[in-house]
MITORBA-658933 format. One record per atom (N, C-alpha, C): residue in one letter; atom name; x negated, y, z; residue number from 1. Coordinates in Angstrom, 1 decimal. Each point is the difference from the previous one (the first is absolute). Example, Ala and Ser with C-alpha at 12.3 -4.5 7.8 and 13.67 -1.06 7.14 Angstrom:
<'A', 'N', <-13.2, -5.7, 7.8>, 1>
<'A', 'CA', <0.9, 1.2, 0.0>, 1>
<'A', 'C', <-0.9, 1.2, 0.0>, 1>
<'S', 'N', <0.4, 1.1, -0.7>, 2>
<'S', 'CA', <-0.9, 1.1, 0.0>, 2>
<'S', 'C', <0.8, 1.1, 0.8>, 2>
***
This chain:
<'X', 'N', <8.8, -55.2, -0.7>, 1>
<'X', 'CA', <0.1, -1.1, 1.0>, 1>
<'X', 'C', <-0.6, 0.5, 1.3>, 1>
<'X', 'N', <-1.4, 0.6, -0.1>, 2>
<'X', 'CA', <-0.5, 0.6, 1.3>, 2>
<'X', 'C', <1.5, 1.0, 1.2>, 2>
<'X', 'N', <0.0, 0.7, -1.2>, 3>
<'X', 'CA', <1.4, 1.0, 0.8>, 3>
<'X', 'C', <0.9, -1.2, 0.8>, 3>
<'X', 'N', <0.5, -0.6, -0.5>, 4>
<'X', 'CA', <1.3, -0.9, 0.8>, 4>
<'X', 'C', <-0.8, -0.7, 0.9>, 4>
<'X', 'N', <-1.2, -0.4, 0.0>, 5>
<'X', 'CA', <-0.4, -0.6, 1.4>, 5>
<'X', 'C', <-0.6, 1.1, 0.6>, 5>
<'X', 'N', <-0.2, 1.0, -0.1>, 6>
<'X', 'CA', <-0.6, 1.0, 1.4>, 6>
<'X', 'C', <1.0, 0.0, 0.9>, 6>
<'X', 'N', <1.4, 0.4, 0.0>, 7>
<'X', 'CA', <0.7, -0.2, 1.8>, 7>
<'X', 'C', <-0.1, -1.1, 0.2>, 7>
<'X', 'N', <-0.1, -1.7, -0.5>, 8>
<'X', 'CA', <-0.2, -0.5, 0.7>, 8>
<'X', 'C', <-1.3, -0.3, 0.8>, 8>
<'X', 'N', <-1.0, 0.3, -1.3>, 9>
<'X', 'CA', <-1.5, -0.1, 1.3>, 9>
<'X', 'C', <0.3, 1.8, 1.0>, 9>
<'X', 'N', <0.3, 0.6, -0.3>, 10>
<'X', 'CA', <0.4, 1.0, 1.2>, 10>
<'X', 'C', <0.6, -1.2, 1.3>, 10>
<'X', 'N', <1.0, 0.0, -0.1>, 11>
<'X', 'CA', <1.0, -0.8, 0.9>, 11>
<'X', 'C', <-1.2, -0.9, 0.5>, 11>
<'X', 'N', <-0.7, -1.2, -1.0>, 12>
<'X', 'CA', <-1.1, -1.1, 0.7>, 12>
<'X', 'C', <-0.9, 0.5, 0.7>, 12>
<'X', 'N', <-0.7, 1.7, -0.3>, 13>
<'X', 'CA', <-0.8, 0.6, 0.8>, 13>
<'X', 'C', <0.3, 0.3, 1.3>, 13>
<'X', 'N', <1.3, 0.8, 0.3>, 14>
<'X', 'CA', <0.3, 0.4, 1.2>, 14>
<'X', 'C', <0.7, -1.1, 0.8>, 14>
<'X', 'N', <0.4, -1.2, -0.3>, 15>
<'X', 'CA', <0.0, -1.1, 0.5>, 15>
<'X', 'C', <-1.5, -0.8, 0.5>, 15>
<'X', 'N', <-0.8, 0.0, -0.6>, 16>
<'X', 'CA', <-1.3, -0.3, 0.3>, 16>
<'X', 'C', <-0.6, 0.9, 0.9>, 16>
<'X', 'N', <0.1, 1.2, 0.1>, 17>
<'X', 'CA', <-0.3, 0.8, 0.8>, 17>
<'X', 'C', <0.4, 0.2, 1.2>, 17>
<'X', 'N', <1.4, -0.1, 0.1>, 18>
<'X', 'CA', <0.6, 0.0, 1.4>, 18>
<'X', 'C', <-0.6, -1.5, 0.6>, 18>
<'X', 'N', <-0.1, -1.0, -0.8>, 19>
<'X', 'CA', <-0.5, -0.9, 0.8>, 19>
<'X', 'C', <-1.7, -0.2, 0.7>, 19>
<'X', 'N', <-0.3, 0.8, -0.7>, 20>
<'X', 'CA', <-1.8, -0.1, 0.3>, 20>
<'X', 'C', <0.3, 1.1, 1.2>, 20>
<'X', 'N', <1.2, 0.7, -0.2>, 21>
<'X', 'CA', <-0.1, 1.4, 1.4>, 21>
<'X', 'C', <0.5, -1.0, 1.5>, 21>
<'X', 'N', <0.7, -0.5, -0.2>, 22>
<'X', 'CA', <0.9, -0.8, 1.2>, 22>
<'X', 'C', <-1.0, -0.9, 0.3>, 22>
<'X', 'N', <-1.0, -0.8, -1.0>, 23>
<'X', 'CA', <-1.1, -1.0, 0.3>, 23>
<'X', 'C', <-1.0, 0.6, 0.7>, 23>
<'X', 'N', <-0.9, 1.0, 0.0>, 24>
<'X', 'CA', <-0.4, 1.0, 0.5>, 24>
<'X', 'C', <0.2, 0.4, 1.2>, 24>
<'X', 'N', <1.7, 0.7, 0.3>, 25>
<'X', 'CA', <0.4, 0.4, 1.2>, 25>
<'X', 'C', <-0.1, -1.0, 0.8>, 25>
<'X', 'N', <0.3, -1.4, -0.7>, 26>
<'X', 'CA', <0.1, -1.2, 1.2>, 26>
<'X', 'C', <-1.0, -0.2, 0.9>, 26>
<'X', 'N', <-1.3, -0.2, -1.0>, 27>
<'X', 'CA', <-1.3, -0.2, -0.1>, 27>
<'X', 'C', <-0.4, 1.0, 1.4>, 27>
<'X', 'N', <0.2, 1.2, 0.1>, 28>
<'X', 'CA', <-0.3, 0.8, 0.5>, 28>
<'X', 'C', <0.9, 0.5, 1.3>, 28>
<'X', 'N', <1.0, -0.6, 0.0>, 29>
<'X', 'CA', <1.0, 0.0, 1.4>, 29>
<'X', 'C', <-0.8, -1.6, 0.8>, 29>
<'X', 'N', <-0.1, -0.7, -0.6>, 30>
<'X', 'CA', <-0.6, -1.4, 0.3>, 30>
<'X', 'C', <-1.6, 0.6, 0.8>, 30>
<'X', 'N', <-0.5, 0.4, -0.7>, 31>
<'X', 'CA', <-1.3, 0.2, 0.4>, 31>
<'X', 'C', <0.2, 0.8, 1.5>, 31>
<'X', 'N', <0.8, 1.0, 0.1>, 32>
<'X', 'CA', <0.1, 1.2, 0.9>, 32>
<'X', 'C', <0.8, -0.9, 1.3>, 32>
<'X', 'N', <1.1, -0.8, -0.2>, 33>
<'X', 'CA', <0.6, -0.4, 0.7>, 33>
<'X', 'C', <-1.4, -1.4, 1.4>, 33>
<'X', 'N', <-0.6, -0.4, -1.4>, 34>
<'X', 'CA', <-0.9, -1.3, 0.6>, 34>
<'X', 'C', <-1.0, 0.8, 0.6>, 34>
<'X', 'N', <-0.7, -0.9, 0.9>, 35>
<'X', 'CA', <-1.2, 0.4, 1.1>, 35>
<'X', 'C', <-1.3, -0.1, -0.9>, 35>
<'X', 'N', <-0.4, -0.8, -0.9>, 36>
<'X', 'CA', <-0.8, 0.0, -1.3>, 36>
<'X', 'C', <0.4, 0.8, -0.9>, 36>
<'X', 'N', <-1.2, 0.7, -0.1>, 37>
<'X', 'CA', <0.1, 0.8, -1.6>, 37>
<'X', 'C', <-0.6, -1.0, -0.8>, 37>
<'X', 'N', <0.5, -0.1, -1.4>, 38>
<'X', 'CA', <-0.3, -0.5, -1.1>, 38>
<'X', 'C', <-0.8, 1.0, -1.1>, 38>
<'X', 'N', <0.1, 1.4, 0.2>, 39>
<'X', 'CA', <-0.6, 1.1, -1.3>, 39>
<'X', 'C', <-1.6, -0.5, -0.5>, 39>
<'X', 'N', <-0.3, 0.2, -1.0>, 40>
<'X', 'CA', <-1.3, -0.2, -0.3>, 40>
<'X', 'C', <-0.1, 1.2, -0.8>, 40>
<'X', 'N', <-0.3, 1.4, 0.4>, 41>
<'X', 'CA', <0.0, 1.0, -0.8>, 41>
<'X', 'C', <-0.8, 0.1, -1.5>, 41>
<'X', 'N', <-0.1, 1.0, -0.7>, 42>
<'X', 'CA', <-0.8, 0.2, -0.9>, 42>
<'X', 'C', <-0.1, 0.1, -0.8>, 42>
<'X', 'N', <-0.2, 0.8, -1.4>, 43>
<'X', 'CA', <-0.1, 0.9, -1.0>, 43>
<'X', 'C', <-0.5, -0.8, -1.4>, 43>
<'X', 'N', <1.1, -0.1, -1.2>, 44>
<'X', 'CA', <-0.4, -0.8, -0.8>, 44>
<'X', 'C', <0.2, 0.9, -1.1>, 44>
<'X', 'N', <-0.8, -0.3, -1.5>, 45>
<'X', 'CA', <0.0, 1.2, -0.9>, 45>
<'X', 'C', <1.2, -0.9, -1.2>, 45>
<'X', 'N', <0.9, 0.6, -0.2>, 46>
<'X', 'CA', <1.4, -0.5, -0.8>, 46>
<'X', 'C', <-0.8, 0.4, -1.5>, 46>
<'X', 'N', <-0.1, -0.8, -1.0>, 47>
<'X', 'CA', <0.0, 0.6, -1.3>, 47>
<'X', 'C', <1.3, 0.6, -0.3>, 47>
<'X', 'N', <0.2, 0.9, -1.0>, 48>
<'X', 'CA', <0.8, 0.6, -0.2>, 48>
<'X', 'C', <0.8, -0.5, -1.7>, 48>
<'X', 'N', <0.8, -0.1, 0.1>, 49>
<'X', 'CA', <0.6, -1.2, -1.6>, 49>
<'X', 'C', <1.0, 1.3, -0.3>, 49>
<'X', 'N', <0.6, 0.7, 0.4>, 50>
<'X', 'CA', <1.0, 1.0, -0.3>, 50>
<'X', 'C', <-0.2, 0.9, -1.0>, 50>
<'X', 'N', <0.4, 0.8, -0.9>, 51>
<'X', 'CA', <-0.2, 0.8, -0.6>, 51>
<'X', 'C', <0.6, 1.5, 0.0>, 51>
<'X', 'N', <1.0, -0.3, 0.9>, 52>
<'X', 'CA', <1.2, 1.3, 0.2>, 52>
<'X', 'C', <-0.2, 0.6, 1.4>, 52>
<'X', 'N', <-0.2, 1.6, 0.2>, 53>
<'X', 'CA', <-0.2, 0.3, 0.9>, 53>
<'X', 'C', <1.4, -0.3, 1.3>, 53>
<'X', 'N', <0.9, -0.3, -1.2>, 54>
<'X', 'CA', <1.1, -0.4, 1.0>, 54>
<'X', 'C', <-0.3, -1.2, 1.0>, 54>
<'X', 'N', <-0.3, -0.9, -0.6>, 55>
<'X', 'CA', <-0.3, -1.4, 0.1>, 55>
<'X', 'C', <-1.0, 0.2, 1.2>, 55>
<'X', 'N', <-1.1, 0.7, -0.2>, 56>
<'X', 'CA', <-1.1, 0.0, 1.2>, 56>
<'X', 'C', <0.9, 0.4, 1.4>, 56>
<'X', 'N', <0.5, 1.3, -0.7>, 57>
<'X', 'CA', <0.9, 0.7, 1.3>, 57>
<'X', 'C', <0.5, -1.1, 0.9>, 57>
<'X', 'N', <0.8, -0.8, -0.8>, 58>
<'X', 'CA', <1.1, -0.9, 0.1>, 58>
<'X', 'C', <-0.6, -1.0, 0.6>, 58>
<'X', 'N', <-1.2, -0.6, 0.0>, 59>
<'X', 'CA', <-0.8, -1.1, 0.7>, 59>
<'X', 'C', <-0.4, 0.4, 0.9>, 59>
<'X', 'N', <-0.8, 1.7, 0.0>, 60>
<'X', 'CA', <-0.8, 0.0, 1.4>, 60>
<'X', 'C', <1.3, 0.3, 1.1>, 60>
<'X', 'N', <1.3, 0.8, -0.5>, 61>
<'X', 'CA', <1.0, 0.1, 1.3>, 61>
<'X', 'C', <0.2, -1.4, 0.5>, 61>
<'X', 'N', <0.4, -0.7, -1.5>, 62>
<'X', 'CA', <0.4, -1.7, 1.2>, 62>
<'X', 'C', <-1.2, -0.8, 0.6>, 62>
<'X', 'N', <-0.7, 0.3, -0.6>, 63>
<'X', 'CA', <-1.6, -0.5, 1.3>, 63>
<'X', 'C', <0.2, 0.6, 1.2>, 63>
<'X', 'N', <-0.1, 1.3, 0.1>, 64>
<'X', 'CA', <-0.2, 1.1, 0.9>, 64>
<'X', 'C', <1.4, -0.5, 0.9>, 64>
<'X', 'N', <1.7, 0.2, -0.6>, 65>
<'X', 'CA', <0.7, -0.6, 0.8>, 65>
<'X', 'C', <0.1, -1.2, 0.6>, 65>
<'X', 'N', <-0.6, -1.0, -0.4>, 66>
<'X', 'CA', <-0.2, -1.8, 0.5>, 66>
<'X', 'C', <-0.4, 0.2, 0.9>, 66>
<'X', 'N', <0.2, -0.4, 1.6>, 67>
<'X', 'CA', <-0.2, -0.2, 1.5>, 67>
<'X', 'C', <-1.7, -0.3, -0.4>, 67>
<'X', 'N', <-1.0, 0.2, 0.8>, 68>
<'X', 'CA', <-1.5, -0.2, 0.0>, 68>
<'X', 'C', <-0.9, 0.2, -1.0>, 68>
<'X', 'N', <0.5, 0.9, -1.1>, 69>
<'X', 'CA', <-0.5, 0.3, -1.6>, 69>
<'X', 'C', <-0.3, 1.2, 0.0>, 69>
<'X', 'N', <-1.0, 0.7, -0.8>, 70>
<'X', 'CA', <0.1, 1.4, 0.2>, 70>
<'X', 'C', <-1.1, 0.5, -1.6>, 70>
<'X', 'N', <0.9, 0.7, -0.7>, 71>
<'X', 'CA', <-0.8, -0.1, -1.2>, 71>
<'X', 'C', <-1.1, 1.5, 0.3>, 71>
<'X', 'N', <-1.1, -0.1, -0.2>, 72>
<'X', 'CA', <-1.0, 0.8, 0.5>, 72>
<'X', 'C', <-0.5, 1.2, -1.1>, 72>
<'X', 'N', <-0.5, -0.4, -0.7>, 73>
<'X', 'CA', <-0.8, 0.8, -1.4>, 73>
<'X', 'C', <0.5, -0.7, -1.5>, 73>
<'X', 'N', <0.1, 0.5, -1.1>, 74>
<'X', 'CA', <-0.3, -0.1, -0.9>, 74>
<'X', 'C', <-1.2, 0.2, -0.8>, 74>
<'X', 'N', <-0.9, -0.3, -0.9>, 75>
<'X', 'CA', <-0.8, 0.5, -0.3>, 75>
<'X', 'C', <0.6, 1.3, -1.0>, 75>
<'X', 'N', <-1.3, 0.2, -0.3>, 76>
<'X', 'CA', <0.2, 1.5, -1.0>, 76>
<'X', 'C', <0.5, -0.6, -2.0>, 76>
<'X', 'N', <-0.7, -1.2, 0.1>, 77>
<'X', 'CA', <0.6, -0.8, -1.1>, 77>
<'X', 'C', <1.2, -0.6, -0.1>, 77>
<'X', 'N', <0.3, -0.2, 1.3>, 78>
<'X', 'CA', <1.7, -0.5, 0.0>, 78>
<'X', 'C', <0.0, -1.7, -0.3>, 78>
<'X', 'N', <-1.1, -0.6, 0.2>, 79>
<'X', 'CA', <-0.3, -1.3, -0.4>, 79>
<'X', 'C', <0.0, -1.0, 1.5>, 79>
<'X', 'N', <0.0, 1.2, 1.0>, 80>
<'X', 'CA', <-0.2, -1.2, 1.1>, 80>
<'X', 'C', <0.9, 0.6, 1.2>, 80>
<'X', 'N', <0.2, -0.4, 0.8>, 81>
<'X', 'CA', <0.6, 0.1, 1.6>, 81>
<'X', 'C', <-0.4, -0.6, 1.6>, 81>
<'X', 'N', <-0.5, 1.1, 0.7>, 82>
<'X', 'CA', <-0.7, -0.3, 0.6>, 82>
<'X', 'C', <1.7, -0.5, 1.3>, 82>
<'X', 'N', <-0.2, -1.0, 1.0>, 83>
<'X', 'CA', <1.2, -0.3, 0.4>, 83>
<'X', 'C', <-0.1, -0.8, 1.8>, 83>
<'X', 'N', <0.1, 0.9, 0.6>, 84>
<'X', 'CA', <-0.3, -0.4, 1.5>, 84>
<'X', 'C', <1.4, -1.2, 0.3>, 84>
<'X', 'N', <-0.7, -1.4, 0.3>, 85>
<'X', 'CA', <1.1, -1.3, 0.4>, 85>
<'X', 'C', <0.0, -0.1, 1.4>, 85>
<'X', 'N', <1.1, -0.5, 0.6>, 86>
<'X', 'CA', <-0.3, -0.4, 1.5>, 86>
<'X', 'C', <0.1, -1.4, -0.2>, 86>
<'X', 'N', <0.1, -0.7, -0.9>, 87>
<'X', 'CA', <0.0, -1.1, 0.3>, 87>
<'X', 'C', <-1.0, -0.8, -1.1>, 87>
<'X', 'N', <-1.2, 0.6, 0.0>, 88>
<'X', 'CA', <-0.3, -1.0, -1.5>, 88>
<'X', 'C', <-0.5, -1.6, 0.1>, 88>
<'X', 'N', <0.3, 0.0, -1.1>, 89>
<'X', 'CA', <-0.4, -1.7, -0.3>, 89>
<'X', 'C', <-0.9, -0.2, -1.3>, 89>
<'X', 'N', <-0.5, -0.6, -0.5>, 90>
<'X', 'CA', <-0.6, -0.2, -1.5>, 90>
<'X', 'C', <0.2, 1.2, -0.4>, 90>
<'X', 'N', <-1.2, 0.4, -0.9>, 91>
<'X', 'CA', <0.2, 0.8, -0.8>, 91>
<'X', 'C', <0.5, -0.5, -1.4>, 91>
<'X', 'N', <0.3, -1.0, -0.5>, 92>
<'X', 'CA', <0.5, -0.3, -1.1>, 92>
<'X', 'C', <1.6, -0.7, 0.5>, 92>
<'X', 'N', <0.3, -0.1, 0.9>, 93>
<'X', 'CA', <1.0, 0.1, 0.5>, 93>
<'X', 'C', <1.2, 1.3, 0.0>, 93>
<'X', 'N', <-1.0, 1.0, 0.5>, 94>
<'X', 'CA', <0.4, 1.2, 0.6>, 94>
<'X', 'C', <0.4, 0.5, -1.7>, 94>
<'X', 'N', <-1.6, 0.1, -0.7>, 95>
<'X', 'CA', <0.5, 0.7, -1.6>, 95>
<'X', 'C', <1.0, -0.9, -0.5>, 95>
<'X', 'N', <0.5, -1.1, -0.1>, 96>
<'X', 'CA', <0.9, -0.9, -1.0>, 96>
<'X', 'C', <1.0, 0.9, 0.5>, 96>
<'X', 'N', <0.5, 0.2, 1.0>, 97>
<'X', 'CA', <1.1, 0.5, 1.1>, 97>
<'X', 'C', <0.3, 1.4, -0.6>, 97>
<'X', 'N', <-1.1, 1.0, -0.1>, 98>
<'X', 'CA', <0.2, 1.4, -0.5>, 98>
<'X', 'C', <0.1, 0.0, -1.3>, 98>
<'X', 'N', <-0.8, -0.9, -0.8>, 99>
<'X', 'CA', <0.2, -0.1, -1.5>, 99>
<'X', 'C', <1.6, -0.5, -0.7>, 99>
<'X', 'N', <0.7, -0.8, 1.2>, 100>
<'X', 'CA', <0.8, -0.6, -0.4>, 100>
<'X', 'C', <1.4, 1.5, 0.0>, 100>
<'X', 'N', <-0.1, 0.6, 1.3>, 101>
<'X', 'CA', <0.8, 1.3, 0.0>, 101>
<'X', 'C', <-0.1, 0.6, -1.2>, 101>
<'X', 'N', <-1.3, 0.6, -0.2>, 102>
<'X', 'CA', <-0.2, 0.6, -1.7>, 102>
<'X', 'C', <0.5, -0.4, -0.9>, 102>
<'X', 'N', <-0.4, -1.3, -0.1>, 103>
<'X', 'CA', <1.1, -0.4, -1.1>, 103>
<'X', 'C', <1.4, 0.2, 0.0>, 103>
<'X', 'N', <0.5, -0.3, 1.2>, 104>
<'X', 'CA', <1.4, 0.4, 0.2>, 104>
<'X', 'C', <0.2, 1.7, -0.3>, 104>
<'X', 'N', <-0.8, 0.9, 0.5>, 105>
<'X', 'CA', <0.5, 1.6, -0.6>, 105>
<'X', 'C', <-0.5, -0.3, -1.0>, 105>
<'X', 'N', <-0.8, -0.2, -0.9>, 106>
<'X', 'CA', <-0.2, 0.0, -1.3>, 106>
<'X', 'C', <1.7, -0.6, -0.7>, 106>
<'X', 'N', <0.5, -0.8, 0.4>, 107>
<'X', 'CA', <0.9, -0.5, -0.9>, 107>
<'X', 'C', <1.2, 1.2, 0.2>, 107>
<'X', 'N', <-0.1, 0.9, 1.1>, 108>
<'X', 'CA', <1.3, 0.7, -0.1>, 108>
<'X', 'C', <-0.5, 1.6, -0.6>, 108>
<'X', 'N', <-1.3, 0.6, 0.3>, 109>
<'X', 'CA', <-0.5, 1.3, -0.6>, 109>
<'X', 'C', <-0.8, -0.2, -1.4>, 109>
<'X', 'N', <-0.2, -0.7, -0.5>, 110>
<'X', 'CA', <-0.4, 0.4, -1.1>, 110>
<'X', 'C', <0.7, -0.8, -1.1>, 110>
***
């Protein structure tokens, strides 16, 4: 049963992804274009839920690629991610948001 739904959470992921990329670019053409900056910079520590070195790969590139994201360090345990924001908000906001991605590679890599 898992097998026959991985392309489609594939397909759900990179659908979900291109949208958080375009929401982002908006976010960030918006900001550049207006006389107000809105950034509130600043470094939040991501627990890490993944198990597959794929999966980490695969999260820190799409953090790292997201307009104002930038995945920074991992620890040496592989348990956490250190993650420069340009726009943060809540930190339980911010984690529900990264946790929710993970879950999403989790459904297609392992």
């Amino acid at each position: 049963m898992k097998l026959i739904l991985k392309p489609y959470y594939i397909v759900a992921f990179l659908l979900f992804y291109l949208y958080k990329l375009v929401e982002a670019n908006l976010i960030i053409a918006h900001d550049i274009l207006t006389p107000n900056l809105r950034i509130n910079p600043g470094f939040i520590k991501v627990p890490l839920t993944l198990n597959s070195n794929f999966g980490m790969l695969l999260f820190s590139n799409l953090v790292s690629m997201t307009p104002g994201s930038l995945s920074i360090d991992i620890t040496d345990d592989k348990k956490t991610m250190l993650v420069h924001v340009l726009y943060q908000t809540t930190e339980d906001e911010m984690l529900k948001e990264f946790e929710d991605m993970q879950d999403k590679i989790k459904r297609i890599t392992e």
